[in-house]
C-alpha positions in Angstrom: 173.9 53.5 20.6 174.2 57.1 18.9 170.6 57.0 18.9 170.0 56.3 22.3 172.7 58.6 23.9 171.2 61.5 21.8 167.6 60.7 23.2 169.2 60.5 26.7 171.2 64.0 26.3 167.9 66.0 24.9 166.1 64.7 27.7 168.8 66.1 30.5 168.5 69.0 28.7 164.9 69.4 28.7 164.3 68.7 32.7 167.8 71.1 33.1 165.2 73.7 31.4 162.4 72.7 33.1 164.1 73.0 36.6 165.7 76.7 35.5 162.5 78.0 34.6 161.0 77.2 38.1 163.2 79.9 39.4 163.6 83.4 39.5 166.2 85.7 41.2 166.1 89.5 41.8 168.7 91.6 42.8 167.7 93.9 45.4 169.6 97.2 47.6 169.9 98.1 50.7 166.0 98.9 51.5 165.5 95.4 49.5 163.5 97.3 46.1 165.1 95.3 42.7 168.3 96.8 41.4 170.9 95.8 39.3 173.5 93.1 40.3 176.4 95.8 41.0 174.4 97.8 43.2 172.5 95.0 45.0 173.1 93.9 48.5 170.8 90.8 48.8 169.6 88.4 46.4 165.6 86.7 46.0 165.4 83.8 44.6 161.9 82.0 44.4 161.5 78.3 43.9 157.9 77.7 42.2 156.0 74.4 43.3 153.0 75.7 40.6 153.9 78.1 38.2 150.4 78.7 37.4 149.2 79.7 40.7 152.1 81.3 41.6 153.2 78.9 44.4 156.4 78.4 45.4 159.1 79.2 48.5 160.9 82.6 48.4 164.6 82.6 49.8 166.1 86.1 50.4 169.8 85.6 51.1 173.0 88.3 51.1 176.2 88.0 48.2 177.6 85.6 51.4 174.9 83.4 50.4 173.9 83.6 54.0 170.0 83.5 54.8 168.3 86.1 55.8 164.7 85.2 55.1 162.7 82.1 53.8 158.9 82.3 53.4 156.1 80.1 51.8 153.4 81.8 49.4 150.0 80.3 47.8 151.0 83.2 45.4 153.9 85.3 45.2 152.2 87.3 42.7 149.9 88.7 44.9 152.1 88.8 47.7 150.0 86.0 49.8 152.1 84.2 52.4 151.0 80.3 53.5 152.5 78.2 55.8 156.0 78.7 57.5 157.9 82.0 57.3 161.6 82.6 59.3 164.0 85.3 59.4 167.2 85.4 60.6 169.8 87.7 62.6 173.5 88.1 60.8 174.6 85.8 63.5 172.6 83.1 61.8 170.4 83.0 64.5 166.4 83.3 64.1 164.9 86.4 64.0 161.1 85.4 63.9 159.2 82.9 62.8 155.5 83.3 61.9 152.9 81.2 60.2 149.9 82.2 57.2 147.3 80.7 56.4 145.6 82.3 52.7 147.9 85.7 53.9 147.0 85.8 57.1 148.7 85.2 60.3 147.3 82.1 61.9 149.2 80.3 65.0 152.5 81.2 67.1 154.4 84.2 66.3 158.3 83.8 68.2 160.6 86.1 67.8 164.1 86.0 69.1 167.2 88.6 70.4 170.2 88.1 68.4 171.6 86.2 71.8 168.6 83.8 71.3 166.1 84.9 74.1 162.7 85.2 73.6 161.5 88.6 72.8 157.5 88.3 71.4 155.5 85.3 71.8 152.1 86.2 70.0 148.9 83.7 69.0 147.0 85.0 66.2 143.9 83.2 64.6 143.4 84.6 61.2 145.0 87.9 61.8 143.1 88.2 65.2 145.3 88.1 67.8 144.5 86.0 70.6 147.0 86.4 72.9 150.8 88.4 73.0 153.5 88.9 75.3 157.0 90.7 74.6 160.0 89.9 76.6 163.5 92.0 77.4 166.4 90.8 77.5 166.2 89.4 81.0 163.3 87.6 80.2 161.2 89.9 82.4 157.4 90.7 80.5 157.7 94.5 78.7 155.4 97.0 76.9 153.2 94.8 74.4 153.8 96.0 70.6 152.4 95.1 67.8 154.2 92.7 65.5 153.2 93.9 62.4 152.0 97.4 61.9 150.8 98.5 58.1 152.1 101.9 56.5 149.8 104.8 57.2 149.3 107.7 55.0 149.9 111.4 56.9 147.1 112.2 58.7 145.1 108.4 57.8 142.8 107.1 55.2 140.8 110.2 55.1 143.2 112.3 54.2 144.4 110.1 51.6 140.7 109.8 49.9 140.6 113.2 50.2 143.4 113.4 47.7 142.4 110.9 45.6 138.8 112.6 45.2 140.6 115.9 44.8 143.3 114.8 42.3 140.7 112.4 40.2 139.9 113.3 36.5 137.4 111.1 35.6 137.7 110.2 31.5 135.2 111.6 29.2 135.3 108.4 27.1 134.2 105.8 30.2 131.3 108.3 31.2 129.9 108.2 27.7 130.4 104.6 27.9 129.1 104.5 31.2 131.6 102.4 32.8 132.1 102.6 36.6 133.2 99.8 39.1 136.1 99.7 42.0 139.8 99.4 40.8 142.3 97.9 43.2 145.7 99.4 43.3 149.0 97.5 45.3 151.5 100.3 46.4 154.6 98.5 47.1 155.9 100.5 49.9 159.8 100.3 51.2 161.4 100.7 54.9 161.9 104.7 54.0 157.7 105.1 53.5 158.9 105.5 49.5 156.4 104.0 46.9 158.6 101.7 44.7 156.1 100.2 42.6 152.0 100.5 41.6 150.0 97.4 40.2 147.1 97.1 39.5 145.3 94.0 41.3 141.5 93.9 40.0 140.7 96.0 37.1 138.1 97.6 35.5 138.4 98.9 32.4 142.3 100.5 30.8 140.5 103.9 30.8 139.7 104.1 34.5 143.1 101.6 35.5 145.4 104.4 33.5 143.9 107.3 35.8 144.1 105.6 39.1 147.3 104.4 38.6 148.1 108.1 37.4 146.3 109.7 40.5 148.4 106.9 42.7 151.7 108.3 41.3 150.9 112.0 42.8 150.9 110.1 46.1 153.9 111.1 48.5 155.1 108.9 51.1 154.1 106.7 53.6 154.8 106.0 57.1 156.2 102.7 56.3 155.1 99.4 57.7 157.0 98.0 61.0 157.2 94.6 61.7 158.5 93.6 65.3 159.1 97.5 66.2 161.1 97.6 62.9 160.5 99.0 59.5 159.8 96.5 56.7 158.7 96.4 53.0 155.0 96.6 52.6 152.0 96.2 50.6 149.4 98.5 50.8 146.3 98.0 49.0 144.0 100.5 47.8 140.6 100.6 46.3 139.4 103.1 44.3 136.0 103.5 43.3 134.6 105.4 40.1 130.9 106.6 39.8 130.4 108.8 37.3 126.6 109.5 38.6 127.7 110.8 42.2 
């Protein structure tokens, strides 16, 4: 019987450990970027389905434990949204809700007035949208605007490759080495247009990653990103390319 109840506790254990390690929580302020827990104001908590792929269910709720956003990704890491994604008013009330497919937004697009009328109802087919109509309050048809609008650098993407050009030292040891090739940066932009974070989503070589991700750094900020007339967190992905014959 010892036996046996020991076998029985050290499996508990291990699914208990197995279960924990499929989530992950982040504390996050006001303009949701991670913070500590004293500071923090909501709370992300992402349940993997494959922890591999990075697939999983990401549940953004306040210290009242009260739900503000739930979203499905084919991979969190990367930021790609698939399937079903709501958010909600304080009243508990649904704010939006929008479907992905592979990141992009593919179907109905409602959103909703804290009072529950319809405000937007959008049809997109991969991020092409089809068809859109915004509502008032008294139901009567208003100014059409967009529901998601990315963050713009001052004066547009000229101006910003000017920069880059301008600011770019290109590293003595990967032109003797003759490497070249396109890096990808993701600036992680918040609602005030700050950059929070820089990663680096398809790399070249360390040499030319380190000085885009240096040259990124001297960026200032955004416009940020709206989403239904409102500013949001955003992802705003930039390639940089590196030729050392031009």
């Amino acid at each position: 019987m010892r036996v046996i109840l020991l076998v029985c506790v050290m499996m508990q254990g291990v699914i208990l450990s197995a279960q924990y390690q499929k989530i992950t929580q982040q504390y996050m302020n006001d303009y949701f970027d991670p913070c500590d827990s004293i500071s923090s104001k909501y709370i992300a908590t992402f349940r993997y389905t494959d922890t591999v792929l990075h697939k999983g269910s990401l549940l953004i709720t306040n210290h009242a434990n009260q739900i503000l956003s739930e979203c499905v990704y084919s991979n969190y890491v990367l930021g790609i949204k698939h399937g079903e994604c709501k958010t909600y008013h304080e009243n508990g009330k649904v704010k939006s809700i929008a479907r992905y497919d592979s990141g992009l937004l593919h179907g109905e697009v409602l959103c909703y007035y804290a009072g529950g009328q319809l405000k937007r109802k959008d049809v997109y087919k991969y991020n092409i949208l089809l068809s859109g109509v915004c509502y008032g309050l008294n139901g009567s048809e208003i100014k059409y605007v967009p529901f998601l609008v990315a963050p713009e650098y001052p004066h547009g993407l000229k101006n910003l490759y000017k920069f880059i050009y301008i600011n770019t030292l290109y590293p003595d040891e990967a032109k003797q080495m003759g490497i070249e090739g396109t890096v990808i940066v993701r600036l992680f932009i918040n609602k005030k247009g700050e950059i929070t974070k820089y990663e680096i989503q398809k790399s070249v070589h360390p040499l030319l990653d380190t000085e885009a991700l240096r040259v990124c750094k001297l960026l200032g900020n955004f416009k940020p990103g709206q989403e239904d007339g409102e500013f949001t967190n955003s992802i705003f992905v930039l390639p940089i390319k590196y030729d050392f014959q031009q």
